[in-house]
PQR file with spaces between the fields and no chain letter, atoms N, CA, C, O and H, PARSE charges and radii, in Angstrom:
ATOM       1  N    UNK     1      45.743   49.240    1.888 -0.4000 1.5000
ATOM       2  CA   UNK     1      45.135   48.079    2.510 -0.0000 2.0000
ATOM       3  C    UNK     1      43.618   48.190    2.389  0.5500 1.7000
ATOM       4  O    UNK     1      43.220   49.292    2.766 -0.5500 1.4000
ATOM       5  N    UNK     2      42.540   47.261    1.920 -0.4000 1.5000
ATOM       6  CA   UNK     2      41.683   47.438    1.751 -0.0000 2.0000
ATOM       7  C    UNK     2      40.861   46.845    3.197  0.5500 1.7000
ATOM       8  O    UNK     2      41.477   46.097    3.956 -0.5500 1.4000
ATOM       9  H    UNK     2      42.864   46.366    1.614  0.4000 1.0000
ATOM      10  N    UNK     3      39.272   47.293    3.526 -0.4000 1.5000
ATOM      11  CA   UNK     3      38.876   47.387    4.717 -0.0000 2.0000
ATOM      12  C    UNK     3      38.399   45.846    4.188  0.5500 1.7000
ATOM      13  O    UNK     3      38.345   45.623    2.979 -0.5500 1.4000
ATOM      14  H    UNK     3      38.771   47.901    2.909  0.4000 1.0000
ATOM      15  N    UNK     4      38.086   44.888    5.099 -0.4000 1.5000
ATOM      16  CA   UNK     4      36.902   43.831    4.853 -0.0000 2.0000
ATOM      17  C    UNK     4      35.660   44.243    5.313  0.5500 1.7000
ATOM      18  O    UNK     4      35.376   44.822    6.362 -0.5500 1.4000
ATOM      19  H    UNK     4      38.130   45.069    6.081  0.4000 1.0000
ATOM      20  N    UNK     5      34.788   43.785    4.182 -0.4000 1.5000
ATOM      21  CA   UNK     5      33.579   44.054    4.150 -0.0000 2.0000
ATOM      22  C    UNK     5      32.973   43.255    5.521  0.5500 1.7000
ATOM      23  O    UNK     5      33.291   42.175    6.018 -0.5500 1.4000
ATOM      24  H    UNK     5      35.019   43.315    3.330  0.4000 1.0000
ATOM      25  N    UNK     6      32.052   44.171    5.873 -0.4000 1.5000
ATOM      26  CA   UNK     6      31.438   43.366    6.987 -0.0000 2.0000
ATOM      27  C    UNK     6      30.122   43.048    6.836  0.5500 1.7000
ATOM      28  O    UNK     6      29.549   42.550    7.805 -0.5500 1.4000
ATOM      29  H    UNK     6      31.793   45.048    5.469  0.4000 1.0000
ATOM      30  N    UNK     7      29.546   43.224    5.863 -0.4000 1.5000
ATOM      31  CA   UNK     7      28.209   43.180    5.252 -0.0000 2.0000
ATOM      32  C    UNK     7      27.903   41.447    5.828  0.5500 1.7000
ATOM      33  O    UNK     7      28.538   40.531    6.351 -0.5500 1.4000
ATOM      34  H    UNK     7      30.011   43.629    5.076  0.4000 1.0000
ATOM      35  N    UNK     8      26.675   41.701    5.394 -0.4000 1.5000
ATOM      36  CA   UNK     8      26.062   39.670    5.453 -0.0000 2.0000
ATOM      37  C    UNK     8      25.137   40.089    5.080  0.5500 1.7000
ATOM      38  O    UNK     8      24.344   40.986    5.366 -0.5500 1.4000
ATOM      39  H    UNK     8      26.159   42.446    4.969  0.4000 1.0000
ATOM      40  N    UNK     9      25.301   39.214    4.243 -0.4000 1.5000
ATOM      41  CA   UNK     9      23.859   39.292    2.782 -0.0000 2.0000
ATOM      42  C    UNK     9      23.522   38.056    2.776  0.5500 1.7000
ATOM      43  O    UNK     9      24.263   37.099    3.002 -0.5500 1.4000
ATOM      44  H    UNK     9      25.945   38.485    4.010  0.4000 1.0000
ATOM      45  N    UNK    10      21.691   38.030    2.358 -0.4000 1.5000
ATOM      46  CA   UNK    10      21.077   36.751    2.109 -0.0000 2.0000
ATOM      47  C    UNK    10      21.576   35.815    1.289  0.5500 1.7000
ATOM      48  O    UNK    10      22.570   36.161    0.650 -0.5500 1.4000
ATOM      49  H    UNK    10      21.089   38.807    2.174  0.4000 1.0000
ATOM      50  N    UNK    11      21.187   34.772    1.130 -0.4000 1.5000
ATOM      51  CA   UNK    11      21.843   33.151    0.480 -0.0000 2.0000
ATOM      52  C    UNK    11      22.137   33.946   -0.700  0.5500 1.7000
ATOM      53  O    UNK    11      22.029   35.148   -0.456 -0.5500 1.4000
ATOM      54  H    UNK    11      20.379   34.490    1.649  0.4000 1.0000
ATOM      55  N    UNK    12      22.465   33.689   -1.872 -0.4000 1.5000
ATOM      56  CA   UNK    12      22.722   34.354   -3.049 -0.0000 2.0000
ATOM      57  C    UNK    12      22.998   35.526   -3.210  0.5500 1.7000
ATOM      58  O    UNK    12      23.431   35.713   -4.347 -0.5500 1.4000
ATOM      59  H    UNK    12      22.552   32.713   -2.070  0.4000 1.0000
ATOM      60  N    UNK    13      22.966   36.165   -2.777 -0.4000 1.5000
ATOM      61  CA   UNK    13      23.118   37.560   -2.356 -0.0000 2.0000
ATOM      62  C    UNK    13      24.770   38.429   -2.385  0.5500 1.7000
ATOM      63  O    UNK    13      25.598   38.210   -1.501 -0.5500 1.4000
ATOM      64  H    UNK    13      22.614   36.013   -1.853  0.4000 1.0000
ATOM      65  N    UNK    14      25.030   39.385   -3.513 -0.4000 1.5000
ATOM      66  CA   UNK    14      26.486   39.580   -2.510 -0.0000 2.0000
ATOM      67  C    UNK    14      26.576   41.354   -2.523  0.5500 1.7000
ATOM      68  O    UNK    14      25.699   42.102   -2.091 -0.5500 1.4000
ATOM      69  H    UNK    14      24.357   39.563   -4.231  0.4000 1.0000
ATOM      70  N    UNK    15      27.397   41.613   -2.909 -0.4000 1.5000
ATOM      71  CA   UNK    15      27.511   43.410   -2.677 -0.0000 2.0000
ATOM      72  C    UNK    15      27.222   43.801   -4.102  0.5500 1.7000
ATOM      73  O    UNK    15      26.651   44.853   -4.392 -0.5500 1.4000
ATOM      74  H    UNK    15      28.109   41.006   -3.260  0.4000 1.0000
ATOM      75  N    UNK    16      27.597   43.000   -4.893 -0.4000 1.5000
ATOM      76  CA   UNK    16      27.631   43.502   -6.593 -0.0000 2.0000
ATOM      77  C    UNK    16      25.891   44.033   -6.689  0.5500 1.7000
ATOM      78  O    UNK    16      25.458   45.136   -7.020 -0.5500 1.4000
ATOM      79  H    UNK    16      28.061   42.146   -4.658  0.4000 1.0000
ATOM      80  N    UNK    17      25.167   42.843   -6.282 -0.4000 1.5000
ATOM      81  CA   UNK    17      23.674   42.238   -6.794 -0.0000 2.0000
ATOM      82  C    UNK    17      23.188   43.630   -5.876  0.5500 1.7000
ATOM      83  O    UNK    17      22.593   44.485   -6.532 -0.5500 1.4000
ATOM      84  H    UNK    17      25.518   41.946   -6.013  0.4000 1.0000
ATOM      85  N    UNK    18      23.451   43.976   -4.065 -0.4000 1.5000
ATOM      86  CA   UNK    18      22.901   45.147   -3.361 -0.0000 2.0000
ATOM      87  C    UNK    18      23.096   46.366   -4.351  0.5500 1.7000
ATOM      88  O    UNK    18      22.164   47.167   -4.436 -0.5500 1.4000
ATOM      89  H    UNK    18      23.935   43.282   -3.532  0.4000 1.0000
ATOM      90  N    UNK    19      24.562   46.624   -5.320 -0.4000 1.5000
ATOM      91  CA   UNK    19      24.305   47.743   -5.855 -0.0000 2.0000
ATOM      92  C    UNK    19      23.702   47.940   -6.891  0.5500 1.7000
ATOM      93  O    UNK    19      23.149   48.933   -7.363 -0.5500 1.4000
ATOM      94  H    UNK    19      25.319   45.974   -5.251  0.4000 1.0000
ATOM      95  N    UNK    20      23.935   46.264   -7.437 -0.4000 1.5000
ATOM      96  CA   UNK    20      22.830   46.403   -8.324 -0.0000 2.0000
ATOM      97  C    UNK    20      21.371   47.443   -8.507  0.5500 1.7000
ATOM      98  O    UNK    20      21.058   48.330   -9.302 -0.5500 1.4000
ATOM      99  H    UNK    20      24.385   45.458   -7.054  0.4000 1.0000
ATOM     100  N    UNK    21      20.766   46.854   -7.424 -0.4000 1.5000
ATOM     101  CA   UNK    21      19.490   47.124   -6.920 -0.0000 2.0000
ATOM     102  C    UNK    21      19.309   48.660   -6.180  0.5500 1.7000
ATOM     103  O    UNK    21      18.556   49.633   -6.201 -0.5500 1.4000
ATOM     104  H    UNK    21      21.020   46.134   -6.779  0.4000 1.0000
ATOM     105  N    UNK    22      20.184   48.309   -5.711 -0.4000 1.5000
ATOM     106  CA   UNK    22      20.590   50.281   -5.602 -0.0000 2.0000
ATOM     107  C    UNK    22      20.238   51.169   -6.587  0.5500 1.7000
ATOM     108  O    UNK    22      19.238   51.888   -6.573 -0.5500 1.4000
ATOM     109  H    UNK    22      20.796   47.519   -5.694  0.4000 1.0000
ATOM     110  N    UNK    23      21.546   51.072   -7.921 -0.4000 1.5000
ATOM     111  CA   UNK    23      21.491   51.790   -9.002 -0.0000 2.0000
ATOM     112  C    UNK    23      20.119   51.655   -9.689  0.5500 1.7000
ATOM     113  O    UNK    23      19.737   52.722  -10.169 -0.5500 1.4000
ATOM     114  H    UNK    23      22.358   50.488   -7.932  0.4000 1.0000
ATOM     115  N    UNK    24      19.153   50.456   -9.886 -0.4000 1.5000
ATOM     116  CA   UNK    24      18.038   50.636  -10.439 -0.0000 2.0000
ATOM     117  C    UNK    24      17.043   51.432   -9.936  0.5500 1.7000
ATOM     118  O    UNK    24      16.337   52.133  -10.660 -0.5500 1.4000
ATOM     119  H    UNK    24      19.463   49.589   -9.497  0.4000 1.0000
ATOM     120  N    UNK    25      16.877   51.337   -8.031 -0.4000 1.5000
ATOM     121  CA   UNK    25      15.899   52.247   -7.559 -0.0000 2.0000
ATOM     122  C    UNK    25      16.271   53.746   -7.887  0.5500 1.7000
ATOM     123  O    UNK    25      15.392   54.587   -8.078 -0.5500 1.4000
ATOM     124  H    UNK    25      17.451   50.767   -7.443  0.4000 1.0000
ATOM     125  N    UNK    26      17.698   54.056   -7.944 -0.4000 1.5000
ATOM     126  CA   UNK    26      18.116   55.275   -7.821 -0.0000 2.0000
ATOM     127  C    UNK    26      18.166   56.088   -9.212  0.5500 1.7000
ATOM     128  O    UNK    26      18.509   57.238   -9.487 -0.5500 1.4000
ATOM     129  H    UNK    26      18.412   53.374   -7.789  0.4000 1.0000
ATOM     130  N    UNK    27      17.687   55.026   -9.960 -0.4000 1.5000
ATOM     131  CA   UNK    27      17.440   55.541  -11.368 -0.0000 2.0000
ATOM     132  C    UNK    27      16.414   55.749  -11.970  0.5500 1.7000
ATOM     133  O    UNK    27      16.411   56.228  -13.104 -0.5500 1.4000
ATOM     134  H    UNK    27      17.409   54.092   -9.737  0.4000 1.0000
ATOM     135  N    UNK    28      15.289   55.407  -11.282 -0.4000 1.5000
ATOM     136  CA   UNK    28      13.824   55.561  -11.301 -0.0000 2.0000
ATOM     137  C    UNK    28      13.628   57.232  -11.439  0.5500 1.7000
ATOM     138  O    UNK    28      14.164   58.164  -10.840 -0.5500 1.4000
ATOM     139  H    UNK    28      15.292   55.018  -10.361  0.4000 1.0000
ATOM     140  N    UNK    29      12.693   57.183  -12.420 -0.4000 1.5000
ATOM     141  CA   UNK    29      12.088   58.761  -12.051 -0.0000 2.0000
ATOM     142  C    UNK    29      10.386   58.346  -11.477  0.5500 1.7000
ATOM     143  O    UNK    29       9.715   57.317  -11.555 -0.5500 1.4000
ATOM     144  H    UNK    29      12.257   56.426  -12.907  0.4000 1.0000
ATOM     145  N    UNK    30      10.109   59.864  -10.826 -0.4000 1.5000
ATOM     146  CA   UNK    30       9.083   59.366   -9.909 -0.0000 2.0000
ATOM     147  C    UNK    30       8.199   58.575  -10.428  0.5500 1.7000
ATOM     148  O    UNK    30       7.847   57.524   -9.893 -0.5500 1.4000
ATOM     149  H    UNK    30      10.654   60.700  -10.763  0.4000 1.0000
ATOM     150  N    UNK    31       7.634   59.131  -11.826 -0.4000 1.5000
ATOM     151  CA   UNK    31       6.660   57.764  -12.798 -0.0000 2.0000
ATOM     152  C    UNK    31       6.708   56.494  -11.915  0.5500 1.7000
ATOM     153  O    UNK    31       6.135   55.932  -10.981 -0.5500 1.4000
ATOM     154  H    UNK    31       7.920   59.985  -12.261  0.4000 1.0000
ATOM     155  N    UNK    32       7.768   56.382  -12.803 -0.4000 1.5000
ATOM     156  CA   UNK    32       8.479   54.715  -12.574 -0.0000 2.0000
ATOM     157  C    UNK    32       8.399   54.283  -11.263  0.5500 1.7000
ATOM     158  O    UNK    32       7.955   53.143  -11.123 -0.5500 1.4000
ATOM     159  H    UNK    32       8.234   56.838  -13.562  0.4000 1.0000
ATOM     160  N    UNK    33       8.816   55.094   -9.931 -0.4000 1.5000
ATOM     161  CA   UNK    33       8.224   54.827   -8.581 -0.0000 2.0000
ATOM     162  C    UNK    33       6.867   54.803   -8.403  0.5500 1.7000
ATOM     163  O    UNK    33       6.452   54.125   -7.464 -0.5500 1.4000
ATOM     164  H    UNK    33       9.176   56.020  -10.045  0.4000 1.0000
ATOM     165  N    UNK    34       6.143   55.343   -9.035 -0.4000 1.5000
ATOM     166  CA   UNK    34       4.679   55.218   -8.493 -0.0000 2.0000
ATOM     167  C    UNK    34       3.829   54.240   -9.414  0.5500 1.7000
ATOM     168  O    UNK    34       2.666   53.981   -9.104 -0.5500 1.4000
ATOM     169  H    UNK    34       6.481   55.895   -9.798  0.4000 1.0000
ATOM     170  N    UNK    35       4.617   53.519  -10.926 -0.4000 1.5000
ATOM     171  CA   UNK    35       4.318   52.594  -11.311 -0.0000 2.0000
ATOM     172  C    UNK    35       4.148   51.052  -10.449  0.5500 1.7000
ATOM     173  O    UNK    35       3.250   50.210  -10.439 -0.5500 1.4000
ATOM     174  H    UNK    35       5.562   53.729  -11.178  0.4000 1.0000
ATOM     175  N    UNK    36       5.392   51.150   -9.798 -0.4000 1.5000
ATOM     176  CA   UNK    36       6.495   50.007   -8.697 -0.0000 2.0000
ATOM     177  C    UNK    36       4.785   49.843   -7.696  0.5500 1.7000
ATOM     178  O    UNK    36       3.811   49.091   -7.745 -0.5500 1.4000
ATOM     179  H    UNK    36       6.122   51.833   -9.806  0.4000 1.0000
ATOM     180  N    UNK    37       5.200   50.994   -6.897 -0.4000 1.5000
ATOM     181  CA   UNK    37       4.062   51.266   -5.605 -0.0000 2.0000
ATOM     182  C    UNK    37       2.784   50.673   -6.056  0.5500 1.7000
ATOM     183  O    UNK    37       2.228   49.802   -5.386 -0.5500 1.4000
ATOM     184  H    UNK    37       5.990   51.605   -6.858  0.4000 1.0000
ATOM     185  N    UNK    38       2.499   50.934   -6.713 -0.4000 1.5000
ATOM     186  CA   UNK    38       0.504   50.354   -7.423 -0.0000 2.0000
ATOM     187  C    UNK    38       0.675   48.917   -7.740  0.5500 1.7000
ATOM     188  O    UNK    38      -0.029   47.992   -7.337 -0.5500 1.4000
ATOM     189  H    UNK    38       2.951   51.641   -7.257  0.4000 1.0000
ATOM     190  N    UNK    39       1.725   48.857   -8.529 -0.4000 1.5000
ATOM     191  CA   UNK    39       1.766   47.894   -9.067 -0.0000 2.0000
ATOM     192  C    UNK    39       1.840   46.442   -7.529  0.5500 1.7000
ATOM     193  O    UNK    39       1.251   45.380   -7.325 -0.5500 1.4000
ATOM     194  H    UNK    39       2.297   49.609   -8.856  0.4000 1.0000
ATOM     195  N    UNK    40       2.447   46.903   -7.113 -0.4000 1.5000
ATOM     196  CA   UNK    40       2.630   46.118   -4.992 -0.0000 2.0000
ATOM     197  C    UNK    40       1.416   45.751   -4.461  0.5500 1.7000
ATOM     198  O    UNK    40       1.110   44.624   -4.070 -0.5500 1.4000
ATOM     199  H    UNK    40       2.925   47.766   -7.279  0.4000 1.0000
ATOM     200  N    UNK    41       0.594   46.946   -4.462 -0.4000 1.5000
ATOM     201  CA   UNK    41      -0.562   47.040   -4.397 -0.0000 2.0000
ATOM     202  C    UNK    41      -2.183   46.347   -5.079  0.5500 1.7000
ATOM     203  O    UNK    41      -3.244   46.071   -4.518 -0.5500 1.4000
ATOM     204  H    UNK    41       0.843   47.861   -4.779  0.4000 1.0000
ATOM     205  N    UNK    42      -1.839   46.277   -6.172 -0.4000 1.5000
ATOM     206  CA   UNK    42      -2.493   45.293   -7.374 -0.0000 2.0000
ATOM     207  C    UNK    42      -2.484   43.935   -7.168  0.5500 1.7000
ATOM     208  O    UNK    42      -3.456   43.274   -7.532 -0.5500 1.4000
ATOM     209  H    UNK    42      -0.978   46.502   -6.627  0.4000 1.0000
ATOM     210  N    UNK    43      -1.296   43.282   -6.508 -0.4000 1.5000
ATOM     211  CA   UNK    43      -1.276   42.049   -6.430 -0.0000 2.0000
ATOM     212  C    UNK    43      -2.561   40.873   -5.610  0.5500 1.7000
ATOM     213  O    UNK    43      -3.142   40.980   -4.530 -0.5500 1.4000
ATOM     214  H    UNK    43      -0.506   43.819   -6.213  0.4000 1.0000
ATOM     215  N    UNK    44      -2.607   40.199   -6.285 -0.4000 1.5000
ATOM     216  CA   UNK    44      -3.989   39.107   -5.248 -0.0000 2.0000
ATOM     217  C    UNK    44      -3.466   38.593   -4.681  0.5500 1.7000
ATOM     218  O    UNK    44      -4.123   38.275   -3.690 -0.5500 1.4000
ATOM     219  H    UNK    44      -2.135   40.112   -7.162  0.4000 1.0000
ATOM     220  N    UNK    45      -1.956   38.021   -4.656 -0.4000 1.5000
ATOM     221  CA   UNK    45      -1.512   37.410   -3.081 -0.0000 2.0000
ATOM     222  C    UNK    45      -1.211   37.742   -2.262  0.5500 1.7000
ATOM     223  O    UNK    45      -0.782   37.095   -1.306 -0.5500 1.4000
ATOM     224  H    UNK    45      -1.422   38.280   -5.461  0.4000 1.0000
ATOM     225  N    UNK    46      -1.319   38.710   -2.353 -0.4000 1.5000
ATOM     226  CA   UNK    46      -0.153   39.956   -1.213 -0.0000 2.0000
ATOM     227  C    UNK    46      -1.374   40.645   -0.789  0.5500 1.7000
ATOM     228  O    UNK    46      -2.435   40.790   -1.395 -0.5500 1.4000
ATOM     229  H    UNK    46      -1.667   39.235   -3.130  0.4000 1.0000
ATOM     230  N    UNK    47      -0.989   41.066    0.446 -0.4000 1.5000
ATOM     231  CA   UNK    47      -2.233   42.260    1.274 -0.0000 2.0000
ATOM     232  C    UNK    47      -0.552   43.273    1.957  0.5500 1.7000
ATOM     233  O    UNK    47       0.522   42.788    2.312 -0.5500 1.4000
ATOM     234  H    UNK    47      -0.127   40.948    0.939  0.4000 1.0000
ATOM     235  N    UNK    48      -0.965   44.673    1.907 -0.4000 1.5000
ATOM     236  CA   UNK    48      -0.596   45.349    2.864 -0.0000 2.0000
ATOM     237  C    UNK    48      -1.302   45.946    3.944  0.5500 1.7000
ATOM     238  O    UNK    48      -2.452   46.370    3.833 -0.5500 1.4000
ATOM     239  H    UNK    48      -1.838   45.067    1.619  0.4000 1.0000
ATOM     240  N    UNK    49      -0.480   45.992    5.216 -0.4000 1.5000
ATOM     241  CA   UNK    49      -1.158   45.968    6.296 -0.0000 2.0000
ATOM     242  C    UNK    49      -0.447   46.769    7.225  0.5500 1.7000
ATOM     243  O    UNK    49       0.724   46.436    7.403 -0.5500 1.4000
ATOM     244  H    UNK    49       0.454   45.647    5.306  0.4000 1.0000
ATOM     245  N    UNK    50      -1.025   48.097    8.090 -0.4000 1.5000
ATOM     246  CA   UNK    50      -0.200   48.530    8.787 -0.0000 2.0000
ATOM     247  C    UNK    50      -0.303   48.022   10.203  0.5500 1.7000
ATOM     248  O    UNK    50      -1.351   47.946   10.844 -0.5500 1.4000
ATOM     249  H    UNK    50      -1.977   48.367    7.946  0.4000 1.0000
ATOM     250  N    UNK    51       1.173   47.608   10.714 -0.4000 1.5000
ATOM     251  CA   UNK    51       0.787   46.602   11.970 -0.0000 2.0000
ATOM     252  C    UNK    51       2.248   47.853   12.848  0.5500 1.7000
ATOM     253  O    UNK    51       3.137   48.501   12.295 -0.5500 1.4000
ATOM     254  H    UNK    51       2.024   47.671   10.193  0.4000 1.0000
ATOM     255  N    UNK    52       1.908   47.731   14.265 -0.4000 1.5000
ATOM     256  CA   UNK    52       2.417   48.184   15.264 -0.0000 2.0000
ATOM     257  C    UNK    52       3.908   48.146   15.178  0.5500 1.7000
ATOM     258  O    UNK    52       4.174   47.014   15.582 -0.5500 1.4000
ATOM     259  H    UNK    52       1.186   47.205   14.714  0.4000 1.0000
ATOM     260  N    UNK    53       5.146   48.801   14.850 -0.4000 1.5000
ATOM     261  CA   UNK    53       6.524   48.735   14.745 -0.0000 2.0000
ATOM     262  C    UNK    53       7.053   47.738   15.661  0.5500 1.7000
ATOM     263  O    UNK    53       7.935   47.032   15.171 -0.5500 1.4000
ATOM     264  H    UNK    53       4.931   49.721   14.521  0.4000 1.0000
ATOM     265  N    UNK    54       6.728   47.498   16.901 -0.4000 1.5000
ATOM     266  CA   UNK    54       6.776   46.373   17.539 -0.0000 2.0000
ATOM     267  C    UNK    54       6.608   44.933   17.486  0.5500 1.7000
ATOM     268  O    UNK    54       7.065   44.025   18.180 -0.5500 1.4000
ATOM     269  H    UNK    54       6.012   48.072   17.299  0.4000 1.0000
ATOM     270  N    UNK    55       5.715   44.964   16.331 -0.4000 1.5000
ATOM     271  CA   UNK    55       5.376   43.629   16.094 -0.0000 2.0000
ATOM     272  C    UNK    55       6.024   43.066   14.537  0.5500 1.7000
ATOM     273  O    UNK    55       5.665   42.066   13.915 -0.5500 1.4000
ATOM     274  H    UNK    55       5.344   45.701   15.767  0.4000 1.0000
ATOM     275  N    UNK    56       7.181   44.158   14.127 -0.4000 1.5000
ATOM     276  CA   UNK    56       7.863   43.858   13.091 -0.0000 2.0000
ATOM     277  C    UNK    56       8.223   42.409   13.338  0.5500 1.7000
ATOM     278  O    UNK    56       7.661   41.338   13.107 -0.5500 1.4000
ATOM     279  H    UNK    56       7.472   44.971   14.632  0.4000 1.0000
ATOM     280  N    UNK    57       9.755   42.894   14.080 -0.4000 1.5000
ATOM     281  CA   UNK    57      10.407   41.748   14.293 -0.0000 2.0000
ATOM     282  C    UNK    57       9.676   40.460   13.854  0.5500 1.7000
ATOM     283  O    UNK    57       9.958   39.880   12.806 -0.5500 1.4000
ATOM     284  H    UNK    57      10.211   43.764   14.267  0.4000 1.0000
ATOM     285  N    UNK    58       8.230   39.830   15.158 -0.4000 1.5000
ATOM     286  CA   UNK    58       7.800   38.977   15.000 -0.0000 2.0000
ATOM     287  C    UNK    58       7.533   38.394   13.247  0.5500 1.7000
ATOM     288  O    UNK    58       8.006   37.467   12.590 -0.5500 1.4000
ATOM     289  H    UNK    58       8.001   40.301   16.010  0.4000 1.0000
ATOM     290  N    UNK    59       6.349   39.686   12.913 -0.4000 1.5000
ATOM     291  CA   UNK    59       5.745   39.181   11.958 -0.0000 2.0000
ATOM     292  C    UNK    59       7.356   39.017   10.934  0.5500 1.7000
ATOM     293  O    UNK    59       7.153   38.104   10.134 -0.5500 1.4000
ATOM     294  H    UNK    59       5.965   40.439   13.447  0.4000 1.0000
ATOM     295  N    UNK    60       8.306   39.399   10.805 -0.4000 1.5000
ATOM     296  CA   UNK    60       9.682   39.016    9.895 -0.0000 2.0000
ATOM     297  C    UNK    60      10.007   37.606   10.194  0.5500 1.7000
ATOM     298  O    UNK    60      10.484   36.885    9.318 -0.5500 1.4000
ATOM     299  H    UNK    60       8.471   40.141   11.455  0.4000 1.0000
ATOM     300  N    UNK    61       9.751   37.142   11.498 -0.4000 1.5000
ATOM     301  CA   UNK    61      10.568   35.983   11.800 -0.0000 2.0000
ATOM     302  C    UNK    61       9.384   34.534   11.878  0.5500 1.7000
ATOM     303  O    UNK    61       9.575   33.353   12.167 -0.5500 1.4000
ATOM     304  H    UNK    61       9.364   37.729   12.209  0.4000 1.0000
ATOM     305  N    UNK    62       8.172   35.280   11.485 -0.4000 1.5000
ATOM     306  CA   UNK    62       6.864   34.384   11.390 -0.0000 2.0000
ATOM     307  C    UNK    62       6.985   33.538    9.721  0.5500 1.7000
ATOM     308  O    UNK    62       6.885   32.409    9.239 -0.5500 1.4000
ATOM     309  H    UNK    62       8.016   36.240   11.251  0.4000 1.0000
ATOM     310  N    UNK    63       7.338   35.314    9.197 -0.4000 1.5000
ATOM     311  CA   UNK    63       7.498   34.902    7.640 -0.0000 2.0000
ATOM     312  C    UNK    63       8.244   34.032    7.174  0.5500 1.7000
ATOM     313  O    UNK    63       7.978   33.275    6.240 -0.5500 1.4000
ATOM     314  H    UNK    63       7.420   36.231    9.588  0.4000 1.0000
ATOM     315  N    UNK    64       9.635   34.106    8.052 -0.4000 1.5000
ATOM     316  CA   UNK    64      10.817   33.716    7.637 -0.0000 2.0000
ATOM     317  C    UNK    64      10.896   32.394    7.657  0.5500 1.7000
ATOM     318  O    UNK    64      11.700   31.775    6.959 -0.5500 1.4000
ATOM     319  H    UNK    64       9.851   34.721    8.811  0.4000 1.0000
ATOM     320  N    UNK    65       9.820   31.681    8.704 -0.4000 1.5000
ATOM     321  CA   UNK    65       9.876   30.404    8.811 -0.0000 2.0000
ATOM     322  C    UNK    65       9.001   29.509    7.767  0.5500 1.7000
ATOM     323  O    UNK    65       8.970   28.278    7.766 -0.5500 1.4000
ATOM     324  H    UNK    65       9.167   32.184    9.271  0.4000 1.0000
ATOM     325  N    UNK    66       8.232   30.452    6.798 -0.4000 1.5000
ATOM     326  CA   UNK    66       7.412   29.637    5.847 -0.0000 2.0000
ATOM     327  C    UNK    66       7.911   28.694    4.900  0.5500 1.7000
ATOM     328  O    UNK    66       8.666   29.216    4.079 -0.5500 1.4000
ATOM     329  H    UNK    66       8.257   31.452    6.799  0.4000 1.0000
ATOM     330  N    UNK    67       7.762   27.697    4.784 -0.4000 1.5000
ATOM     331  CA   UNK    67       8.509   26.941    3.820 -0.0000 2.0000
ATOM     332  C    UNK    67       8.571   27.626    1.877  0.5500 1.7000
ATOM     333  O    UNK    67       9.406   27.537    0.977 -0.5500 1.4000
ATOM     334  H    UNK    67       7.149   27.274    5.451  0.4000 1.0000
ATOM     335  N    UNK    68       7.171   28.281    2.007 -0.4000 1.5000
ATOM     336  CA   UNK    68       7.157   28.205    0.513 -0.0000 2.0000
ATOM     337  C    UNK    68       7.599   29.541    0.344  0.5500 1.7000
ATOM     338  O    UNK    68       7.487   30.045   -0.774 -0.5500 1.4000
ATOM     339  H    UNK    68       6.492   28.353    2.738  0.4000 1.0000
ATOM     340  N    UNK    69       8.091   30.204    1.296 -0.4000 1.5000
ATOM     341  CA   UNK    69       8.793   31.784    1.254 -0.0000 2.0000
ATOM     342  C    UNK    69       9.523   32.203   -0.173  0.5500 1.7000
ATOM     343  O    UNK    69      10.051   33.308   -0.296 -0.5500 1.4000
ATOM     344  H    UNK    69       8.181   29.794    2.203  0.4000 1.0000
């Protein structure tokens, strides 16, 4: 008997596409991770920012409401 998945994945999203993405990070050698990382970093639209663990949630559900997300 097989278990049902209890997962819930975003709109498009299903278990194939999560392992997908799995197997690619997990196939990275460090290079290739610290290519990823800079490369995050490099971007002009994007800022990283370290904000209070508390104020995750919010700022996730601030984002979430952007239209052009």
């Amino acid at each position: 008997m097989e278990k049902a998945m209890s997962n819930r994945f975003p709109k498009g999203w299903d278990e194939e596409r999560v392992n997908q993405v799995i197997a690619h990070y997990e196939g990275q050698s460090e290079d290739e991770q610290f290519a990823d990382i800079e490369a995050a970093f490099e971007q002009e639209d994007m800022i990283m920012m370290a904000v209070p663990a508390s104020l995750a949630p919010e700022i996730r559900a601030l984002i979430a409401r952007r239209p052009d997300r």
